[in-house]
C-alpha positions as CSV (number, residue, x, y, z in Angstrom):
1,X,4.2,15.7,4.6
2,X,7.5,14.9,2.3
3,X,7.7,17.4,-0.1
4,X,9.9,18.4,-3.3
5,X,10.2,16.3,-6.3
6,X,10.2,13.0,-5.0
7,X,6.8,13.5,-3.6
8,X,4.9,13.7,-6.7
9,X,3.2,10.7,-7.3
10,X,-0.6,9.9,-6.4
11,X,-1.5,6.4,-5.4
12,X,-5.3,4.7,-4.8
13,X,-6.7,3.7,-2.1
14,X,-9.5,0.7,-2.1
15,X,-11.4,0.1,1.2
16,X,-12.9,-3.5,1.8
17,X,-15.8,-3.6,4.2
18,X,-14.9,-6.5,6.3
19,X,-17.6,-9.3,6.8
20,X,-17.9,-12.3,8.5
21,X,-16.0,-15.4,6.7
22,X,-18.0,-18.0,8.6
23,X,-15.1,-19.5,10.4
24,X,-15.0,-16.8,13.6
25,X,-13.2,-14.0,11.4
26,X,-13.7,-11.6,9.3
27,X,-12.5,-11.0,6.1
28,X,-12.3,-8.1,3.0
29,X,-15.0,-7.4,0.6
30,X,-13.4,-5.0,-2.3
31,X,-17.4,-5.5,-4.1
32,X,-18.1,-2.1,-5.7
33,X,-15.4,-0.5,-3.9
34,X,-14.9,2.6,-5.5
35,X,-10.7,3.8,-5.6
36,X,-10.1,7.2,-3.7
37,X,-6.9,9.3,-4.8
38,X,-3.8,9.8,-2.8
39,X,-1.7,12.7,-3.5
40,X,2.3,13.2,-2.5
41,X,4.0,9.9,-2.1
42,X,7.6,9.3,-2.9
43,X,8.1,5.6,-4.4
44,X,10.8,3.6,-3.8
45,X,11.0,0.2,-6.1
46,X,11.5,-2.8,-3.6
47,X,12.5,-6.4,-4.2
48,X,11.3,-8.4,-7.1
49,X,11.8,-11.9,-5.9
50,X,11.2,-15.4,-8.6
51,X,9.4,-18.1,-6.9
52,X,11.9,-20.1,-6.7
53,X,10.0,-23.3,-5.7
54,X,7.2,-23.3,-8.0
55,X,9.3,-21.3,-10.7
56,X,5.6,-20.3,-11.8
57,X,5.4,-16.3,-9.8
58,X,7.5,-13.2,-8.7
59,X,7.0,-10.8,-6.3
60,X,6.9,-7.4,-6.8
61,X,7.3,-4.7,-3.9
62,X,7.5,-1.0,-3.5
63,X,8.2,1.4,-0.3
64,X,6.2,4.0,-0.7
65,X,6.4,7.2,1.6
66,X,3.3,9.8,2.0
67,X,2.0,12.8,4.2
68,X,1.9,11.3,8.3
69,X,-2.3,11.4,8.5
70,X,-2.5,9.8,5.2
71,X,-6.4,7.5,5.3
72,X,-4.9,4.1,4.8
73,X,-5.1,1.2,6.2
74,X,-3.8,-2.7,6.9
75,X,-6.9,-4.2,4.7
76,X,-6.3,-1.5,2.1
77,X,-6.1,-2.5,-1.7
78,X,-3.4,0.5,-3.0
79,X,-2.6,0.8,-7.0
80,X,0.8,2.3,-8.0
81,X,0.7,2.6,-12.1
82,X,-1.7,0.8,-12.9
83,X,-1.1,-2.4,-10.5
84,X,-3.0,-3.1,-6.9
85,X,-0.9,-4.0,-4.3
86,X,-1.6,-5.1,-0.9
87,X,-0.2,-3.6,2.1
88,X,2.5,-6.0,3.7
89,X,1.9,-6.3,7.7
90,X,0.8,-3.0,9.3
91,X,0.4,0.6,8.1
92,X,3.6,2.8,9.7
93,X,3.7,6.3,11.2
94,X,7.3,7.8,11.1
95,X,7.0,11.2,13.5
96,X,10.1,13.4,13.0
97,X,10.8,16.4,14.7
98,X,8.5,18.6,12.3
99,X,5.2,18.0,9.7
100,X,8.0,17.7,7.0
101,X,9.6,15.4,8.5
102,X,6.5,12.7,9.3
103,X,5.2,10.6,7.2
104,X,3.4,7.1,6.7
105,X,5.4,4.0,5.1
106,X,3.7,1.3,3.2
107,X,5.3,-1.8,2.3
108,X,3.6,-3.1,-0.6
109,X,3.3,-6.5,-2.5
110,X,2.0,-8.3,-5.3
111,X,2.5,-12.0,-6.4
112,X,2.5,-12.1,-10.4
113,X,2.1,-14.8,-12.4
């Protein structure tokens, strides 16, 4: 788990049930999800990027570092102050050579606007 003062912030989790999406898939269903809190992440402001063909959206993205067994995963809907974020590609494990050491890393992202 990353400890110390960068490790202070609590994020939300949302998990979808998936259901069928009538096309041979599956896809999320966040109705009457209820959010469950995430102690000891360390956040890490990512890009903001304009849309720069429709000049009409940004991105938004943030890194954000918690304990190695943290209960997230890919579907997951996460909120970092006040904002939900999707998780960009696949949930990450980082071992290191001790608990301190190990944590998850979630890329996150948000289109605004």
């Amino acid at each position: 788990m990353i400890t110390g003062a960068v490790a202070r912030h609590t994020i939300a989790r949302e998990r979808p049930a998936m259901v069928d999406d009538n096309r041979g898939g599956t896809e999320a269903d966040f109705t009457g999800v209820e959010p469950v809190d995430l102690p000891g992440w360390a956040l890490d402001a990512g890009n903001t990027l304009a849309d720069e063909q429709n000049r009409d959206g940004a991105l938004i993205q943030w890194t954000a570092r918690g304990p190695y067994g943290a209960d997230v995963e890919r579907h997951d809907r996460i909120t970092v102050f006040g904002d939900q974020f999707q998780i960009d590609g696949a949930v990450r494990r980082q071992p290191g050579p001790s608990a301190t050491t190990s944590h998850t890393i979630l890329l996150l992202k948000m289109w605004e606007g």
